[in-house]
N, C-alpha and C positions, 0 to 999 in steps of 0.2 A: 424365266424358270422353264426348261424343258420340262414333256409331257409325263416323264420317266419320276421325276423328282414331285411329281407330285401324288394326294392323296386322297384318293376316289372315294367320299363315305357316301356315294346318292344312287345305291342299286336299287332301288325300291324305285327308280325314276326309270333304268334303262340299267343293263347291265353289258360289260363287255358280251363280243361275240365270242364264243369257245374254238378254240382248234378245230374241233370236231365238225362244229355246225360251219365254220369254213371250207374247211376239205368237203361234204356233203352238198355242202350248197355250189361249190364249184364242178364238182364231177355232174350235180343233176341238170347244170346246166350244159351239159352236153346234150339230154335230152331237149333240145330248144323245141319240136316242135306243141303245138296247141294241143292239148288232150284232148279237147271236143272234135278233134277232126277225124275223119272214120279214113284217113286211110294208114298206111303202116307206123310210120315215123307218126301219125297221134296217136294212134294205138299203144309203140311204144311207150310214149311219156306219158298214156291213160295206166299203164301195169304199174307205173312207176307211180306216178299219183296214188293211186288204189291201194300199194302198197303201204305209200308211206300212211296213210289215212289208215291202214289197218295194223300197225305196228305204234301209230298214237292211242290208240284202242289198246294193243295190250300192253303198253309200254306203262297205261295210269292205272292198269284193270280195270277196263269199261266194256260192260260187252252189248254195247245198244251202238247207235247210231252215231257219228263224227262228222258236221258237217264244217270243210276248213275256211276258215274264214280272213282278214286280213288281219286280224287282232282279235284282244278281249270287249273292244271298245264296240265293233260291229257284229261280234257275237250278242253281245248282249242287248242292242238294238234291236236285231232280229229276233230273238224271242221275246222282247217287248212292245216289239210293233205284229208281231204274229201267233201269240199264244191266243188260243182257244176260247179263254177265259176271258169277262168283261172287264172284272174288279181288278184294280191295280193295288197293289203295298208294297213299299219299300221302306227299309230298314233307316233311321236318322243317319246315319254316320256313311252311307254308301259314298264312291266316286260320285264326283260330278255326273260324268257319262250314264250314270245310271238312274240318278235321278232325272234328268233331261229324258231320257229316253222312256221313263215310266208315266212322265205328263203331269201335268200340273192337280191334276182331277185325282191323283194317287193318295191312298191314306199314306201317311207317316207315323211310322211307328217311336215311342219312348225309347231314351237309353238311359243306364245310370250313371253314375259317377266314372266308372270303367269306362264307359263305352259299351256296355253288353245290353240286350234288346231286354226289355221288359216283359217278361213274358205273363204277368196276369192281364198287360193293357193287348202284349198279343194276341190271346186268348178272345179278347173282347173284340178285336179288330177282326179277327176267322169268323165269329158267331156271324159276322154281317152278311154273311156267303161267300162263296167260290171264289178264289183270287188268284192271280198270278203274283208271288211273293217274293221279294228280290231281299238278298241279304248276304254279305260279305261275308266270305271265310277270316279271312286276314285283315283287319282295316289297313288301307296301304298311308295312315300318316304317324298311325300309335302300334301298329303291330298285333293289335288288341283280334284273340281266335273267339272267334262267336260258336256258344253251342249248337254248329246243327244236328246233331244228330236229334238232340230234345224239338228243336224247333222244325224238324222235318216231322218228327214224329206227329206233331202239332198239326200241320200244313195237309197232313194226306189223311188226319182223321176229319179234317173240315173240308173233303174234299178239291182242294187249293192245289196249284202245284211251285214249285221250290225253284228261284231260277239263284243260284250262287255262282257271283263273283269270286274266282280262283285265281284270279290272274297274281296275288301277291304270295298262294302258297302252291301251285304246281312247282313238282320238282324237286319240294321241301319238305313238306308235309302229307300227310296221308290226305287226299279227299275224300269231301263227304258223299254222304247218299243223298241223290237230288234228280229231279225231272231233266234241268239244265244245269253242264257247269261248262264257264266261259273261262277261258286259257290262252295265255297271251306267250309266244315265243319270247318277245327280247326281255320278260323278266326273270330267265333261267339258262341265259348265255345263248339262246336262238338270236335269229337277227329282227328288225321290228318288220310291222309289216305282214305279218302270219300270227295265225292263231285259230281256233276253236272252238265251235261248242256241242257239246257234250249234250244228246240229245236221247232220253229213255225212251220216248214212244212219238214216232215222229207224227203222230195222229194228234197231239196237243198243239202240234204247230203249222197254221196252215204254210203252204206253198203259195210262189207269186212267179213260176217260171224261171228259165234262166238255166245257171250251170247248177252244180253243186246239189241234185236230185232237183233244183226248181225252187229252191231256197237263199241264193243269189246269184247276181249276175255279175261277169265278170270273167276275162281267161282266169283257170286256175293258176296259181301259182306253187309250181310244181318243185323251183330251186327253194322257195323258204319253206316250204311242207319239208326236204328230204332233210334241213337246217334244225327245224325242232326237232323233229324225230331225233338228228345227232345227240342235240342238246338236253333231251328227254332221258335217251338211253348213256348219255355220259354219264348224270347222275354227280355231275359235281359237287351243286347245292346239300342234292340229299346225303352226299358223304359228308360235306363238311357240318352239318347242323350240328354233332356233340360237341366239337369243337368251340364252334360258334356261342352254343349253350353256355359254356362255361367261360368263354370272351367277356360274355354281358354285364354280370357281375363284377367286374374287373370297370366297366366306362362308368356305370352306374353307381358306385362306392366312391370313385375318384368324382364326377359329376356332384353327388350330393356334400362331400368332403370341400366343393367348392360352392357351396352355398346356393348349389341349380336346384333345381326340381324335375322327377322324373313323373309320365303323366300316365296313366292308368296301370299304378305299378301293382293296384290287387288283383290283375285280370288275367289271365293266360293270356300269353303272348307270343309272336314267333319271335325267335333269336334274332333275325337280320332285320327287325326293324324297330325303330324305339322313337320317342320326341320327349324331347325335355327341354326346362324352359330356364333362360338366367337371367334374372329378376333384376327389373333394370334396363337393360338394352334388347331393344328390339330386333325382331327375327330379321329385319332385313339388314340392319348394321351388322347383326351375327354374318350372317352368309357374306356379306363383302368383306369383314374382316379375315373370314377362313377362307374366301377367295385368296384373299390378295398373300396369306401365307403357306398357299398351297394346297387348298385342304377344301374339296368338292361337299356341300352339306347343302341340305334344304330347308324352306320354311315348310314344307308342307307337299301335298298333291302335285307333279310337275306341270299337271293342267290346269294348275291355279295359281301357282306359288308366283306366273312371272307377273303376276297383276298385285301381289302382296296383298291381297285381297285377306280380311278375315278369316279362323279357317271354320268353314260351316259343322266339320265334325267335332272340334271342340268345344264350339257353341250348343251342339244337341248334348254333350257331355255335362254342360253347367260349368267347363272352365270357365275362370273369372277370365274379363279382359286382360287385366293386370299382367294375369300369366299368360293366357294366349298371345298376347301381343310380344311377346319373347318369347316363344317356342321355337324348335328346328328339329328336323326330322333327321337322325343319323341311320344309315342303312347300308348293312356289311355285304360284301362280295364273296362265292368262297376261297377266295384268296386272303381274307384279313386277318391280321393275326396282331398277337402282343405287341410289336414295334410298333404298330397300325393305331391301338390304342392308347398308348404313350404317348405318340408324336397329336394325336386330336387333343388330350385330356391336356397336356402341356401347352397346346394352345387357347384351349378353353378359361385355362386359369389366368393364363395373362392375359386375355379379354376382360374378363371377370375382374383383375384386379388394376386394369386400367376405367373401367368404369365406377369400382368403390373409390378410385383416385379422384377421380372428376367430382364425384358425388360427396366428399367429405370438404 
């Protein structure tokens, strides 16, 4: 099966690279030389850097600080190895990478049946004092929008500051208001490899030398800054979300029509990401079956899913095994559209209906 005939539902993993953020990323790479070097050729590709760093600034409406970074994954390292603050909290359902990065010594916070943070047990986790508080916009395995606006509001009357994970809705979604927010290129047609964060007062975060104002080390990379920035100001994602919006209904009606389950279906959600579970066959036979008929789908987290491992965010959820253990994460591109979800649901059912075959 060529690459053409097949059908991509794992943007929530990586998404293609855009026209735009190729053309950019090739032209910046004309600028080859080093930006930290003082003489003319770094200079140049220092305007160009500086540029592009000030055009991610107004391309989210952020008017503080950008420090760019290789992804969401070492943005958010960096303000978890460098915030101010002693107290650590993070959210149940976060990435992997972020819990690992806020340490084992971190409160954890409740979620409920949604996936949404509990906010009386929040409450009680601020009174203990000043925290560095990490907490997803997007969950990147259920799609599941967490309130920050409530839960910032939270965070800065307890003195705390706010580090959110964006990486699953830049480009889609409005961002919230936060001290940090970490922003990953290849989840919005950038290439991987770059990213962001979003940084209100750069007095919260100590410095440790280096490039990037002393906040890492590393040449910059100057060809995947000018690549977001494309992929920012193309604005693809953010066109196609009504679209998208009214797609969902459409996988979700045929999914439960075949006997699935859809998983945190009373929570606000973004449109291009969803997990639902078909009762019975497990997430990993699901994905090699949709492999093998063309069709790119996930268990879960792409930084967990190749281990098959449990998924940890279903588990703070209170899903049963039962069902967790048959989940898959489906995650639209803004290229997908109605032929897109016929040819999955049509696959789904004859899954589905080869496994009530076996089972009767």
């Amino acid at each position: 099966m060529s690459s053409s005939d097949r059908l991509y539902l794992d943007h929530a993993a990586t998404t293609p690279v855009s026209v735009e953020a190729r053309a950019a990323m090739a032209e910046a790479l004309e600028h080859w030389a080093n930006p930290s070097s003082p003489h003319a050729d770094g200079r140049k590709a220092r305007a160009a850097l500086e540029y592009a760093r000030k055009t991610v600034a107004d391309t989210l409406g952020w008017c503080h600080d950008v420090i760019l970074t290789s992804g969401a994954s070492e943005a958010i390292q960096i303000v978890a190895a460098r915030a101010t603050l002693e107290r650590r909290v993070v959210g149940p359902t976060e990435h992997d990478v972020v819990e690992a990065a806020m340490g084992p010594d971190a409160t954890v916070l409740l979620a409920d049946g949604d996936g949404l943070i509990d906010l009386p047990a929040f409450d009680d986790a601020l009174a203990k004092g000043p925290a560095l508080v990490a907490i997803q916009l997007v969950n990147n395995e259920t799609g599941v929008i967490q309130p920050l606006g409530q839960i910032y509001d939270r965070v800065r009357a307890a003195g705390s500051l706010l580090l959110a994970d964006c990486a699953q809705a830049v480009g889609k979604i409005a961002l919230p208001d936060a001290d940090f927010i970490a922003v990953s290129a290849h989840k919005l047609g950038g290439p991987p490899g770059v990213g962001a964060v979003l940084v209100k007062d750069l007095g919260t975060l100590d410095a440790s030398g280096g490039q990037e104002r002393g906040y890492r080390r590393g040449t910059e990379n100057l060809p995947g800054a000018a690549a977001m920035v494309a992929a920012l100001q193309g604005g693809r994602f953010a066109d196609a979300m009504p679209r998208l919006e009214a797609l969902r209904p459409t996988l979700e009606d045929g999914i439960l029509a075949s006997g699935g389950a859809v998983i945190a279906a009373g929570a606000p959600r973004i449109p291009t990401i969803g997990a639902y579970a078909m009762p019975g066959v497990a997430s990993a036979s699901q994905v090699i079956q949709f492999d093998l008929a063309g069709i790119s789908v996930s268990a879960g987290s792409a930084c967990s899913s190749g281990s098959m491992k449990a998924s940890r965010v279903l588990a703070a959820m209170g899903v049963s095994p039962e069902i967790a253990e048959c989940a898959i994460r489906v995650s639209f591109g803004a290229d997908t559209d109605e032929a897109d979800i016929a040819r999955f649901l049509g696959e789904w059912r004859r899954i589905a209906e080869r496994a009530n075959a076996r089972a009767a």
